[in-house]
C-alpha positions in Angstrom: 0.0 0.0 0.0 1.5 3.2 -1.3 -0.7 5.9 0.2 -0.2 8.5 3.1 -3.3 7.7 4.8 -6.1 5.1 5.0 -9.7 5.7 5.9 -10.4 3.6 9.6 -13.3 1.3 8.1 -10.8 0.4 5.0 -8.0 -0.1 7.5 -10.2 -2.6 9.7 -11.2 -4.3 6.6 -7.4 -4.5 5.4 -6.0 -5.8 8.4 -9.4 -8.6 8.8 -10.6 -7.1 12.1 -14.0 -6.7 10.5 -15.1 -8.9 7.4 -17.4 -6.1 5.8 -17.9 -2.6 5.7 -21.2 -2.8 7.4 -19.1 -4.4 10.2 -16.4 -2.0 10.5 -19.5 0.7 10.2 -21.8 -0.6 13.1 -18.5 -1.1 15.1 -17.3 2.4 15.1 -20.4 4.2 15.3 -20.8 2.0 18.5 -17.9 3.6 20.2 -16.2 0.0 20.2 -12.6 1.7 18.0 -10.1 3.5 19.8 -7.7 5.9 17.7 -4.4 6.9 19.4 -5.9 6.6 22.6 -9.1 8.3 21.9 -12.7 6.5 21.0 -13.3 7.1 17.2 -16.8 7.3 15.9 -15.9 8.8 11.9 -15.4 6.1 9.5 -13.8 8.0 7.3 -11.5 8.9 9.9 -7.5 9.0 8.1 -5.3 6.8 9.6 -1.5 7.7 9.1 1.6 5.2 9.4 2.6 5.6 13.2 -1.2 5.7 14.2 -2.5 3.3 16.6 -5.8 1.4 16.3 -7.5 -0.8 19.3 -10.0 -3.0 19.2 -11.7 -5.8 20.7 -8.8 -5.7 23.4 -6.2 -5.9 20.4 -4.4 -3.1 19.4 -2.8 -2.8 15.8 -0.3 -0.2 14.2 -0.6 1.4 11.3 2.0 0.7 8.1 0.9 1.9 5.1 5.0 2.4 3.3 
């Protein structure tokens, strides 16, 4: 992946912590994604390499170079 960011609901579907987009969209409006520390509720949120996503109790960096 050759981009500078990622949107959060296309990163969870990259990395198979959700298996859908209607998934990854029911489980961020629900308060359930955590962004650098903070609860994310945007989608579309952009993720940058360096950022930190939790989950679920998991927590997963982000690469995108």
């Amino acid at each position: 992946m050759n981009k500078d960011f990622i949107k959060l609901d296309q990163f969870l579907k990259w990395q198979g912590i959700v298996q859908t987009g209607g998934e990854a969209k029911i489980r961020i409006k629900e308060g359930e994604v955590i962004v650098n520390g903070e609860i994310e509720t945007r989608r579309g949120k952009k993720l940058r390499t360096g950022d930190r996503v939790s989950i679920g109790g998991n927590s997963y960096d982000v690469q995108l170079d």
